[in-house]
Backbone atoms as SQL, in Angstrom:
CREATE TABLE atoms (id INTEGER PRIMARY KEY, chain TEXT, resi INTEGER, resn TEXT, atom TEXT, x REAL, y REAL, z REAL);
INSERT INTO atoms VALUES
  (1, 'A', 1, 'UNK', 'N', -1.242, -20.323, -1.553),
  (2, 'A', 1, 'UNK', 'CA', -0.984, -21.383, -0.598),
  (3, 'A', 1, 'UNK', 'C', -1.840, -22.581, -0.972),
  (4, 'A', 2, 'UNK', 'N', -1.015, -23.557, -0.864),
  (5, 'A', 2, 'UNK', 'CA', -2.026, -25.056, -1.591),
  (6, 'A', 2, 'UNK', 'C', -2.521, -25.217, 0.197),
  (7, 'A', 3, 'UNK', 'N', -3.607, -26.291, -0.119),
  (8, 'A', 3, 'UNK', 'CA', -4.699, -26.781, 0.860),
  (9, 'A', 3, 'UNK', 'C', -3.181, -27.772, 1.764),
  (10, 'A', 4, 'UNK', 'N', -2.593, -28.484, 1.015),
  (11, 'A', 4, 'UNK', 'CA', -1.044, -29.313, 1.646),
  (12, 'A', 4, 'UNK', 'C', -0.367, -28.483, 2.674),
  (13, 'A', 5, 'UNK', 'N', -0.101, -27.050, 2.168),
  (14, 'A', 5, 'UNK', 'CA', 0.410, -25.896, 3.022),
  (15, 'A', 5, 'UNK', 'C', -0.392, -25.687, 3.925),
  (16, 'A', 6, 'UNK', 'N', -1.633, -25.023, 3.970),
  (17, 'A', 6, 'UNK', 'CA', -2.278, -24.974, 4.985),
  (18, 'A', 6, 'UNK', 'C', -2.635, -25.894, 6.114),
  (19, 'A', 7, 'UNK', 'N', -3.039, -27.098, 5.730),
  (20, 'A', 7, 'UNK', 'CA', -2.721, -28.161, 6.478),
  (21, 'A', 7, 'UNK', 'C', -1.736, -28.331, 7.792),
  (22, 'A', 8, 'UNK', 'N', -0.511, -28.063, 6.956),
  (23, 'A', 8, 'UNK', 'CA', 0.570, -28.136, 7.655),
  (24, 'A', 8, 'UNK', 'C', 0.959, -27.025, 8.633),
  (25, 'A', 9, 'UNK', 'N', 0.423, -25.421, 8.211),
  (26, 'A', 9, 'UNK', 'CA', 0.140, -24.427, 9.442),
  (27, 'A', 9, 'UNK', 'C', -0.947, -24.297, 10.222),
  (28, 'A', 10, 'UNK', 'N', -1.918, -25.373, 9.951),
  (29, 'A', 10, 'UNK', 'CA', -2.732, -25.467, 11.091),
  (30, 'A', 10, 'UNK', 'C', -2.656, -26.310, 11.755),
  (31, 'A', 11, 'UNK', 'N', -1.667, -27.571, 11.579),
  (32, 'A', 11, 'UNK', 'CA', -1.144, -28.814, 12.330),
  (33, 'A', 11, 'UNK', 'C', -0.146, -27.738, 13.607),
  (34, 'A', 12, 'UNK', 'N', 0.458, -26.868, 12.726),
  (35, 'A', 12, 'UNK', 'CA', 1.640, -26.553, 13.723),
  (36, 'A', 12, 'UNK', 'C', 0.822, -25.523, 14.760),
  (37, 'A', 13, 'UNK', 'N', -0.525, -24.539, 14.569),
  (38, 'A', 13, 'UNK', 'CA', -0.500, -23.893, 15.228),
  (39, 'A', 13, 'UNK', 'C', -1.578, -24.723, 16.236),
  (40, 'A', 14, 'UNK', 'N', -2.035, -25.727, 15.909),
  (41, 'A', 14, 'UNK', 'CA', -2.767, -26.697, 17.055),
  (42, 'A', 14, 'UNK', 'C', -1.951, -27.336, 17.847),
  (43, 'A', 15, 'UNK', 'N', -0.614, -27.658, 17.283),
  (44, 'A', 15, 'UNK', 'CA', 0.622, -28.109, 18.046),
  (45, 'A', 15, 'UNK', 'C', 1.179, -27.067, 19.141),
  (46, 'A', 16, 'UNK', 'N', 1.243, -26.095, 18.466),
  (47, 'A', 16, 'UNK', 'CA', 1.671, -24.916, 19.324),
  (48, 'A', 16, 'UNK', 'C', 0.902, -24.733, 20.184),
  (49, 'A', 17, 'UNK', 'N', -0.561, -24.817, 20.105),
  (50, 'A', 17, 'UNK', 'CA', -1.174, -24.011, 21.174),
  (51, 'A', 17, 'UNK', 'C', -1.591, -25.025, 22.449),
  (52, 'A', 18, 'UNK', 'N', -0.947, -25.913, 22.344),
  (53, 'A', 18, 'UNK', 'CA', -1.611, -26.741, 23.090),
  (54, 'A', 18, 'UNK', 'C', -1.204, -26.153, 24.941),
  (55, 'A', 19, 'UNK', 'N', -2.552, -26.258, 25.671),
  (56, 'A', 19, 'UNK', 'CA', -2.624, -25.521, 27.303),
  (57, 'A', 19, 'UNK', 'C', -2.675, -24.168, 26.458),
  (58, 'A', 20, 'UNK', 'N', -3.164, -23.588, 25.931),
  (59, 'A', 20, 'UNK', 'CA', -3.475, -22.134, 25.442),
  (60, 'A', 20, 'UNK', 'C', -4.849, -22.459, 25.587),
  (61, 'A', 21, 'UNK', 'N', -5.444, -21.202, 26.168),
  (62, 'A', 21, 'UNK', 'CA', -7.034, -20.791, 25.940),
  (63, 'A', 21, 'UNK', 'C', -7.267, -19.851, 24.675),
  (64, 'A', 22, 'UNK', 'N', -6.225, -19.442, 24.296),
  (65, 'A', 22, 'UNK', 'CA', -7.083, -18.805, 23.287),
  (66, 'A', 22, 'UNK', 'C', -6.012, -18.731, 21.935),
  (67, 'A', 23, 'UNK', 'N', -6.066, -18.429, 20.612),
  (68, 'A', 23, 'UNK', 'CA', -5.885, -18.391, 19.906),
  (69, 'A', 23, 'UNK', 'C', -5.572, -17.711, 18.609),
  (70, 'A', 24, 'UNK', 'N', -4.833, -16.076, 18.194),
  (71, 'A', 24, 'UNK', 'CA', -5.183, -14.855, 17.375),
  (72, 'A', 24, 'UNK', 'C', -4.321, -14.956, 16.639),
  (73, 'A', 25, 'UNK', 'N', -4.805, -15.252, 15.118),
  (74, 'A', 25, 'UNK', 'CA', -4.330, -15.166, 14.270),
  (75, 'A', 25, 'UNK', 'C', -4.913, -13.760, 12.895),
  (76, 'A', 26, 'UNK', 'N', -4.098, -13.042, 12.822),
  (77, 'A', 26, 'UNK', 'CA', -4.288, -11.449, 12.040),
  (78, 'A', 26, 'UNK', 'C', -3.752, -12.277, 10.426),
  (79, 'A', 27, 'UNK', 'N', -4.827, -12.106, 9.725),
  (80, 'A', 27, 'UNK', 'CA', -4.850, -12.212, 7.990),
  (81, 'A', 27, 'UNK', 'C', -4.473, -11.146, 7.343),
  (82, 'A', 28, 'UNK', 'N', -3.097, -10.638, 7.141),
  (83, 'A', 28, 'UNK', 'CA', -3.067, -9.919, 6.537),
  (84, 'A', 28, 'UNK', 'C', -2.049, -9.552, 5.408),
  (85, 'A', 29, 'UNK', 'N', -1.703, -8.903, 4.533),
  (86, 'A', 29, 'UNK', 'CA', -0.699, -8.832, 3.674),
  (87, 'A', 29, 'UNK', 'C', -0.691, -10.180, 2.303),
  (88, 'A', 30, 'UNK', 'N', -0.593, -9.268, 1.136),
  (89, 'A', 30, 'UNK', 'CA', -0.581, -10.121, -0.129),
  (90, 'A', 30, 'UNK', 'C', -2.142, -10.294, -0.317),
  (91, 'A', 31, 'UNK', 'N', -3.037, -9.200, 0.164),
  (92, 'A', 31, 'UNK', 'CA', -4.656, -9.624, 0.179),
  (93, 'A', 31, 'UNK', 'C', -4.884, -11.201, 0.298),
  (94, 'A', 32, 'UNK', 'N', -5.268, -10.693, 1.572),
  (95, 'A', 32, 'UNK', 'CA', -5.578, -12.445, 2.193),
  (96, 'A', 32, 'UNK', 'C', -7.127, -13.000, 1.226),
  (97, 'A', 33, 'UNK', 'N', -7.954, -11.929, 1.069),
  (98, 'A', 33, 'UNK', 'CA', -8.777, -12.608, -0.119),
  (99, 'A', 33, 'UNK', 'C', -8.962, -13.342, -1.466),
  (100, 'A', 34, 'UNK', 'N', -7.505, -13.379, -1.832),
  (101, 'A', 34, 'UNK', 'CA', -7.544, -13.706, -2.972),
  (102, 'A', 34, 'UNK', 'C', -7.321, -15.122, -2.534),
  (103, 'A', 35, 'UNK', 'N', -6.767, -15.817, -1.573),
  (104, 'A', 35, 'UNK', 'CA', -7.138, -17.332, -1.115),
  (105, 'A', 35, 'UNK', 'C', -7.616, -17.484, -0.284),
  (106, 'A', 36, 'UNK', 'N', -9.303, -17.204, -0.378),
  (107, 'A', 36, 'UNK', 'CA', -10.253, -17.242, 1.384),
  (108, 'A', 36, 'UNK', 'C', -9.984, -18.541, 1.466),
  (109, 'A', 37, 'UNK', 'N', -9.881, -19.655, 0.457),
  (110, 'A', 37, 'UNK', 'CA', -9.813, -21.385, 0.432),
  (111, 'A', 37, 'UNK', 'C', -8.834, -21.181, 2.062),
  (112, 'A', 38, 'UNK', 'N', -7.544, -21.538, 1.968),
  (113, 'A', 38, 'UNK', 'CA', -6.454, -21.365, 2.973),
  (114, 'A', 38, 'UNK', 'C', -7.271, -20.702, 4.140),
  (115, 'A', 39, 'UNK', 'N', -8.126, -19.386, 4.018),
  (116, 'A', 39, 'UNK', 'CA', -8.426, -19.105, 5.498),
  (117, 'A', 39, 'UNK', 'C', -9.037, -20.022, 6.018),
  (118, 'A', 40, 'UNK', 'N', -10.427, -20.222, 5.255),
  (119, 'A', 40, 'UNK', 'CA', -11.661, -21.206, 5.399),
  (120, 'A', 40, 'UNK', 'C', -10.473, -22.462, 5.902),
  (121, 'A', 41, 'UNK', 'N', -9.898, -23.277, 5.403),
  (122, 'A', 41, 'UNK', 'CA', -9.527, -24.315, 5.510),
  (123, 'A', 41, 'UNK', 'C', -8.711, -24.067, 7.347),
  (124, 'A', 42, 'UNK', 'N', -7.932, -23.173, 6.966),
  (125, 'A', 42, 'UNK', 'CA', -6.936, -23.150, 8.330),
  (126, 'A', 42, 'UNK', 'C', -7.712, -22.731, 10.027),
  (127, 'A', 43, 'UNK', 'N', -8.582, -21.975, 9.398),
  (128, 'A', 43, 'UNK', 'CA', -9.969, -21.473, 10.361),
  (129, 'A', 43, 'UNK', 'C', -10.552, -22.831, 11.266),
  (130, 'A', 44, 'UNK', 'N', -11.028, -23.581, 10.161),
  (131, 'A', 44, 'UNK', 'CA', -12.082, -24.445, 10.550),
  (132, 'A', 44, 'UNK', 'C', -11.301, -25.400, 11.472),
  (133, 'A', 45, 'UNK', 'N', -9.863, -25.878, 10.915),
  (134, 'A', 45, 'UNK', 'CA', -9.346, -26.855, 11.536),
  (135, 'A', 45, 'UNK', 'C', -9.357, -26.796, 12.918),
  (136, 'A', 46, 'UNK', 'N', -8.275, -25.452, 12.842),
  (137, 'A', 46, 'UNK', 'CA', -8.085, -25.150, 14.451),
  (138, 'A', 46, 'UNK', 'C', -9.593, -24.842, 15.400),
  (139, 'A', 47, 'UNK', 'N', -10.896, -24.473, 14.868),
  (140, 'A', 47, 'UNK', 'CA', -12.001, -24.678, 15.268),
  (141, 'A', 47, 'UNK', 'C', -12.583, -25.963, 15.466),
  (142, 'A', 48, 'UNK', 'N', -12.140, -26.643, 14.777),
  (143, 'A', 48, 'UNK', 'CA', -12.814, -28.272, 15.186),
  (144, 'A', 48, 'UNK', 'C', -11.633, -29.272, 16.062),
  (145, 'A', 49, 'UNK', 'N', -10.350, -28.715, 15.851),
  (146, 'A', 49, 'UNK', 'CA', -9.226, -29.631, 16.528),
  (147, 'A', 49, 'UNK', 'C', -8.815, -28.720, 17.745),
  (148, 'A', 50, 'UNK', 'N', -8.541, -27.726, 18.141),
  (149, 'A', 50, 'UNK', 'CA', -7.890, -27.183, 18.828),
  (150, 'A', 50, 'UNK', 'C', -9.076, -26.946, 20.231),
  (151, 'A', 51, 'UNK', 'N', -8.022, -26.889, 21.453),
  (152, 'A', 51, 'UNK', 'CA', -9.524, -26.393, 22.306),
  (153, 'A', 51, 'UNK', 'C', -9.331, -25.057, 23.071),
  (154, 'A', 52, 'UNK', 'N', -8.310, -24.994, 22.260),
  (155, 'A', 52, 'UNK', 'CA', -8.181, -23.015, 22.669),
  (156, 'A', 52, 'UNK', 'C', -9.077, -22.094, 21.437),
  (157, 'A', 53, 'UNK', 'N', -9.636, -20.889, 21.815),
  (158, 'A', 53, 'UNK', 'CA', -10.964, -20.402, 20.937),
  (159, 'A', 53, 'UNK', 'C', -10.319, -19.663, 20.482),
  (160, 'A', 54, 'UNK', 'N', -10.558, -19.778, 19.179),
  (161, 'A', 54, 'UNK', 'CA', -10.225, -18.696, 17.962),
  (162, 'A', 54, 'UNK', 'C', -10.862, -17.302, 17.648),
  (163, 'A', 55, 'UNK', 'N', -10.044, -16.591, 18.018),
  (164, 'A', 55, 'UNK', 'CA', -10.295, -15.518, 17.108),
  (165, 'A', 55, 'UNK', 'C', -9.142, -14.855, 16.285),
  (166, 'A', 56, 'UNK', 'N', -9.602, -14.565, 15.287),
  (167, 'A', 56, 'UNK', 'CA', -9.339, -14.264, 13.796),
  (168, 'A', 56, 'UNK', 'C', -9.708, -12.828, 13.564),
  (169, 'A', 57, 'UNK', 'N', -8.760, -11.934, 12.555),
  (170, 'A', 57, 'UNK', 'CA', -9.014, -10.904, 12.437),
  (171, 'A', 57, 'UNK', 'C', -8.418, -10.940, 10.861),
  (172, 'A', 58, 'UNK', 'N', -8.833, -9.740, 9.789),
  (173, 'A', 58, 'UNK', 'CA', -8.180, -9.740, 8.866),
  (174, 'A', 58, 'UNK', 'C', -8.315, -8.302, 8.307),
  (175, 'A', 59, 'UNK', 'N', -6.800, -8.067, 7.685),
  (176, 'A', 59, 'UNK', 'CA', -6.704, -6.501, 6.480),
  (177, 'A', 59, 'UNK', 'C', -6.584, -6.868, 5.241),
  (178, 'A', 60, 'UNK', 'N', -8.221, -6.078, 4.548),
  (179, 'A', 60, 'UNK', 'CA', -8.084, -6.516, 3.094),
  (180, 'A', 60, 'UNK', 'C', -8.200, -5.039, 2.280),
  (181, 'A', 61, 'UNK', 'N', -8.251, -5.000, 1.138),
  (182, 'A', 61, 'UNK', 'CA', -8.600, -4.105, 0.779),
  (183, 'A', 61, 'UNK', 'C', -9.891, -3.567, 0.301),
  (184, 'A', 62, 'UNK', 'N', -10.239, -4.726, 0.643),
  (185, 'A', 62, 'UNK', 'CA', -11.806, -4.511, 0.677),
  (186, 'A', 62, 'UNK', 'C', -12.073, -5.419, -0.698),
  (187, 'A', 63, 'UNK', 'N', -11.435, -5.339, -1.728),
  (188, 'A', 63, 'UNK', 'CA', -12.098, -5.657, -3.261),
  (189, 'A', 63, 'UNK', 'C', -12.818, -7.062, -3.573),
  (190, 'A', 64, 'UNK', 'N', -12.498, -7.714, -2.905),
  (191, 'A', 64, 'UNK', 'CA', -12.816, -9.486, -3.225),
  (192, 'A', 64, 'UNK', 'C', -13.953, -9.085, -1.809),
  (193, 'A', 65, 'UNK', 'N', -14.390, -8.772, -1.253),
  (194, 'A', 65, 'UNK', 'CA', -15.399, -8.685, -0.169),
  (195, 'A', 65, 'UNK', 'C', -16.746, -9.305, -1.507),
  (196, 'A', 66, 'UNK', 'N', -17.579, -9.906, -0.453),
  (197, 'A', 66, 'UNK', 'CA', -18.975, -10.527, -1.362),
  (198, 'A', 66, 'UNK', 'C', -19.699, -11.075, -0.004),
  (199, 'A', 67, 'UNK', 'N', -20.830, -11.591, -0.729),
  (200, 'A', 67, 'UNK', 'CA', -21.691, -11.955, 0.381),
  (201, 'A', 67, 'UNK', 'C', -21.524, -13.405, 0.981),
  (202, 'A', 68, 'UNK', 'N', -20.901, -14.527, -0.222),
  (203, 'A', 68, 'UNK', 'CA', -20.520, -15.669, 0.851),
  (204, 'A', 68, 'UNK', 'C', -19.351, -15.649, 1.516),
  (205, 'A', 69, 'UNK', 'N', -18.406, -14.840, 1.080),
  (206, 'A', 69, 'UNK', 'CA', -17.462, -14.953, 1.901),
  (207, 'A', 69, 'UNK', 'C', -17.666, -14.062, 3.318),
  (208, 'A', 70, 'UNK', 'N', -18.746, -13.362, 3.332),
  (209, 'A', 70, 'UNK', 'CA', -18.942, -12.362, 4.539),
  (210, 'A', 70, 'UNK', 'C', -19.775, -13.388, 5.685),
  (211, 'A', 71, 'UNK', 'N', -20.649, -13.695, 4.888),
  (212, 'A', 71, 'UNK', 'CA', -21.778, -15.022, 5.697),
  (213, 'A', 71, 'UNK', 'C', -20.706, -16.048, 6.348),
  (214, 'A', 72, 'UNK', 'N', -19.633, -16.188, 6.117),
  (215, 'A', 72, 'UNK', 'CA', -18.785, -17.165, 6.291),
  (216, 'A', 72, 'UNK', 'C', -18.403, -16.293, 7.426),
  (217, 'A', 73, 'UNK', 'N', -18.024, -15.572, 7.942),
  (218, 'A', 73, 'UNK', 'CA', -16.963, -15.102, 9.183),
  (219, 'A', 73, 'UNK', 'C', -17.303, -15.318, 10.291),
  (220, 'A', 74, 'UNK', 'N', -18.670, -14.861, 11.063),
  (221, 'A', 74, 'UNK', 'CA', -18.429, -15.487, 12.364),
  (222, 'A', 74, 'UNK', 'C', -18.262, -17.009, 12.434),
  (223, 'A', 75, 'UNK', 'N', -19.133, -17.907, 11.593),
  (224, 'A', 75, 'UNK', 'CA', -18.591, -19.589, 11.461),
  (225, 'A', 75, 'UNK', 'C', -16.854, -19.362, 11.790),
  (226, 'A', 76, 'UNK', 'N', -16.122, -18.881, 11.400),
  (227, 'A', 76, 'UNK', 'CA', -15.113, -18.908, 11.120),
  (228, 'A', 76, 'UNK', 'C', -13.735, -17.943, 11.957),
  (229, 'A', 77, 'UNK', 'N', -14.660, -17.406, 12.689),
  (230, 'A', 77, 'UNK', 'CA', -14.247, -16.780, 14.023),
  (231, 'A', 77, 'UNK', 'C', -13.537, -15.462, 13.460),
  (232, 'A', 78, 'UNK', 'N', -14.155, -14.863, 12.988),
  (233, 'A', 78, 'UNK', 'CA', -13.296, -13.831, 12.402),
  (234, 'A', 78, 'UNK', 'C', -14.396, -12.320, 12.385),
  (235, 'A', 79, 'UNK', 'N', -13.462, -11.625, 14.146),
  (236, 'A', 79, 'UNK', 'CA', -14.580, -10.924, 14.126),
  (237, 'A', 79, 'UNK', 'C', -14.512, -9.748, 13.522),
  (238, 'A', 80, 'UNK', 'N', -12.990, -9.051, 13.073),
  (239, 'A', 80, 'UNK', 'CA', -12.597, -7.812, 12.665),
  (240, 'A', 80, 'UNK', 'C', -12.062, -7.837, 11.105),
  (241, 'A', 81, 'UNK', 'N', -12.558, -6.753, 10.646),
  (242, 'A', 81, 'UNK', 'CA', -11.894, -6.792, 9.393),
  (243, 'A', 81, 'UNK', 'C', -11.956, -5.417, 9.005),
  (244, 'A', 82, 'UNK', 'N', -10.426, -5.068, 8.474),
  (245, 'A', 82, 'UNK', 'CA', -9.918, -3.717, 8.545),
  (246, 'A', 82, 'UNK', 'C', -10.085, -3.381, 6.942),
  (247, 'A', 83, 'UNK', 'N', -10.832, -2.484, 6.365),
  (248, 'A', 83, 'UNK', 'CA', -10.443, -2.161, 5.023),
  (249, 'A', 83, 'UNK', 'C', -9.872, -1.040, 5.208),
  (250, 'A', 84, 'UNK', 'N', -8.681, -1.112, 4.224),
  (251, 'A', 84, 'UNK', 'CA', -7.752, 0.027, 4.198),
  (252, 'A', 84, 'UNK', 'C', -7.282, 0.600, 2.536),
  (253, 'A', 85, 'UNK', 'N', -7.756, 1.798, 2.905),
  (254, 'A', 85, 'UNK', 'CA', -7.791, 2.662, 1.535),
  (255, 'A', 85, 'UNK', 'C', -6.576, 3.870, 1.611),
  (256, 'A', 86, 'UNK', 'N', -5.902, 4.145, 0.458),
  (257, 'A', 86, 'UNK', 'CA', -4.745, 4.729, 0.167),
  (258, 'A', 86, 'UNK', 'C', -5.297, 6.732, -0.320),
  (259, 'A', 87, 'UNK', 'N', -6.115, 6.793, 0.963),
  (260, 'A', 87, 'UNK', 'CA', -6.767, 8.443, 0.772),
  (261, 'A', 87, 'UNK', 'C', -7.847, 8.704, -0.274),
  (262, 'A', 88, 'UNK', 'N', -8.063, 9.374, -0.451),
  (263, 'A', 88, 'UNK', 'CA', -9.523, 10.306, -1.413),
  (264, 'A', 88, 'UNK', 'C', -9.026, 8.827, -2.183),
  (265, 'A', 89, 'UNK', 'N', -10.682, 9.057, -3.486),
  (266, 'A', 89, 'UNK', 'CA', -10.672, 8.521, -4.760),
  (267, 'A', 89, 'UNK', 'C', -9.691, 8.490, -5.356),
  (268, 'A', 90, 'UNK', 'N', -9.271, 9.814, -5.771),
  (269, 'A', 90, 'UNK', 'CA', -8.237, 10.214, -6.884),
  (270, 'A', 90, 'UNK', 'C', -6.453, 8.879, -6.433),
  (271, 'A', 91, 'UNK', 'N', -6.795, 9.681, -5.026),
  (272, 'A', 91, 'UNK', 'CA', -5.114, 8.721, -4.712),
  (273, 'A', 91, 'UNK', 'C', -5.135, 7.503, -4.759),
  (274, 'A', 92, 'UNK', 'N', -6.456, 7.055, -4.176),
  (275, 'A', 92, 'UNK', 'CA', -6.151, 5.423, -3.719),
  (276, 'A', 92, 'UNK', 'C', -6.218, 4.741, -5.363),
  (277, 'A', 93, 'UNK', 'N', -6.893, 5.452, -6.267),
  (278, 'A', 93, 'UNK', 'CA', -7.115, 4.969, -7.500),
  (279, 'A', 93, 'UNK', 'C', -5.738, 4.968, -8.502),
  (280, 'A', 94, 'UNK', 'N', -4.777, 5.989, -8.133),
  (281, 'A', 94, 'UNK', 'CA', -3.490, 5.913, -8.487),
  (282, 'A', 94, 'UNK', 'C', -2.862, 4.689, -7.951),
  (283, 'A', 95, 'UNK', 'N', -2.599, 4.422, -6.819),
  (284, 'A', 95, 'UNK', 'CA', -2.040, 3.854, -5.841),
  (285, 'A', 95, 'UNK', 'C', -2.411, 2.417, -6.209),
  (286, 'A', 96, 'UNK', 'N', -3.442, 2.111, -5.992),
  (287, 'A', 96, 'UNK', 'CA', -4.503, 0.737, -6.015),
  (288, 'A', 96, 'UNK', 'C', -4.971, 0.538, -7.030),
  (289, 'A', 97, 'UNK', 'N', -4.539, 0.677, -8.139),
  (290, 'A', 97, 'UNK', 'CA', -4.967, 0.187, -9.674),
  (291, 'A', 97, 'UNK', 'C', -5.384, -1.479, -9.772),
  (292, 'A', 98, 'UNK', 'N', -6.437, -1.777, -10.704),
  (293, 'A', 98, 'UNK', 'CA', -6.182, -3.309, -11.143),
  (294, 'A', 98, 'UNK', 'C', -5.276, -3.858, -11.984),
  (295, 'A', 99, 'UNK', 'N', -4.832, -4.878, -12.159),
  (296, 'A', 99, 'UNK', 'CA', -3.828, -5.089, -12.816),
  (297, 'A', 99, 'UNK', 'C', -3.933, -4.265, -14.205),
  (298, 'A', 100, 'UNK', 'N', -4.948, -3.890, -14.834),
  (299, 'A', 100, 'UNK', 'CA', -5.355, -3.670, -16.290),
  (300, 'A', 100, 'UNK', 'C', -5.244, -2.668, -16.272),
  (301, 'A', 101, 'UNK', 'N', -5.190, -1.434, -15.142),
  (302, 'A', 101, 'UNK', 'CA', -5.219, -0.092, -14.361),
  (303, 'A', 101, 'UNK', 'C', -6.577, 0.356, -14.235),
  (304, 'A', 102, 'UNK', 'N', -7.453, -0.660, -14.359),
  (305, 'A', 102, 'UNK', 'CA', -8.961, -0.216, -13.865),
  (306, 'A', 102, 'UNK', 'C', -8.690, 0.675, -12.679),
  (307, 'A', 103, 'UNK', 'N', -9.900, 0.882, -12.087),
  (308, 'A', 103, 'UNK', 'CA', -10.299, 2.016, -10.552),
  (309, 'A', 103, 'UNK', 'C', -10.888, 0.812, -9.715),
  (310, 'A', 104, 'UNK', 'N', -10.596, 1.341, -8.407),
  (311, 'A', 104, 'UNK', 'CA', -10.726, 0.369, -7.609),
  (312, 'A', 104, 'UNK', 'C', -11.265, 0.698, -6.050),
  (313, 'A', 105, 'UNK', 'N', -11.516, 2.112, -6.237),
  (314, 'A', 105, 'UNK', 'CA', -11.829, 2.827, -4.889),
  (315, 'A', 105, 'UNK', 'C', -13.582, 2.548, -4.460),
  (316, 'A', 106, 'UNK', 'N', -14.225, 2.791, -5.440),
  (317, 'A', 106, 'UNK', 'CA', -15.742, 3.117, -5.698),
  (318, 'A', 106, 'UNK', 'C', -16.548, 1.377, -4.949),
  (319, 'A', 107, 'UNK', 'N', -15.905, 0.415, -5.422),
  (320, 'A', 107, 'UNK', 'CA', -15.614, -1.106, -5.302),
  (321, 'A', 107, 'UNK', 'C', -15.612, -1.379, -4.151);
């Protein structure tokens, strides 16, 4: 998602929410980590423009998890985050390969 796109779904969901107190938007599917840019960006807006309160939740698979992007979440109203693994080592490592077929469970 370009920063243009996002823009434009956080115009609409500040549009939308307007007389709303509150605000829940769930990050999930296509690993929302691989463009935290788009969260960060779409997060903040509706946090600085909107006056209904955000909260944010997201399902990752855990792999792109790190420490600035973690330091970043409550700023960013995002109080839940679901990692979801495809059973034992052995399976999820079948299942959840890296593109190269690295392992990805241990991670």
């Amino acid at each position: 998602m370009t920063i243009e796109k996002a823009e434009e779904i956080a115009e609409y969901i500040i549009n939308s929410s307007k007389n709303k107190k509150t605000i829940s938007i769930g990050w999930f599917g296509g690993e929302p980590l691989m463009n935290f840019k788009a969260i960060e960006y779409i997060n903040k807006k509706i946090i600085d423009e909107s006056e209904a309160e955000l909260f944010s939740s997201m399902s990752s698979n855990g792999y792109l998890l790190n420490y600035i992007d973690v330091s970043k979440f409550d700023e960013l109203k995002i109080k839940n985050v679901q990692i979801t693994l495809d059973g034992i080592e052995e399976t999820h490592d079948i299942y959840r390969p890296l593109v190269g077929g690295g392992k990805t469970f241990k991670k």
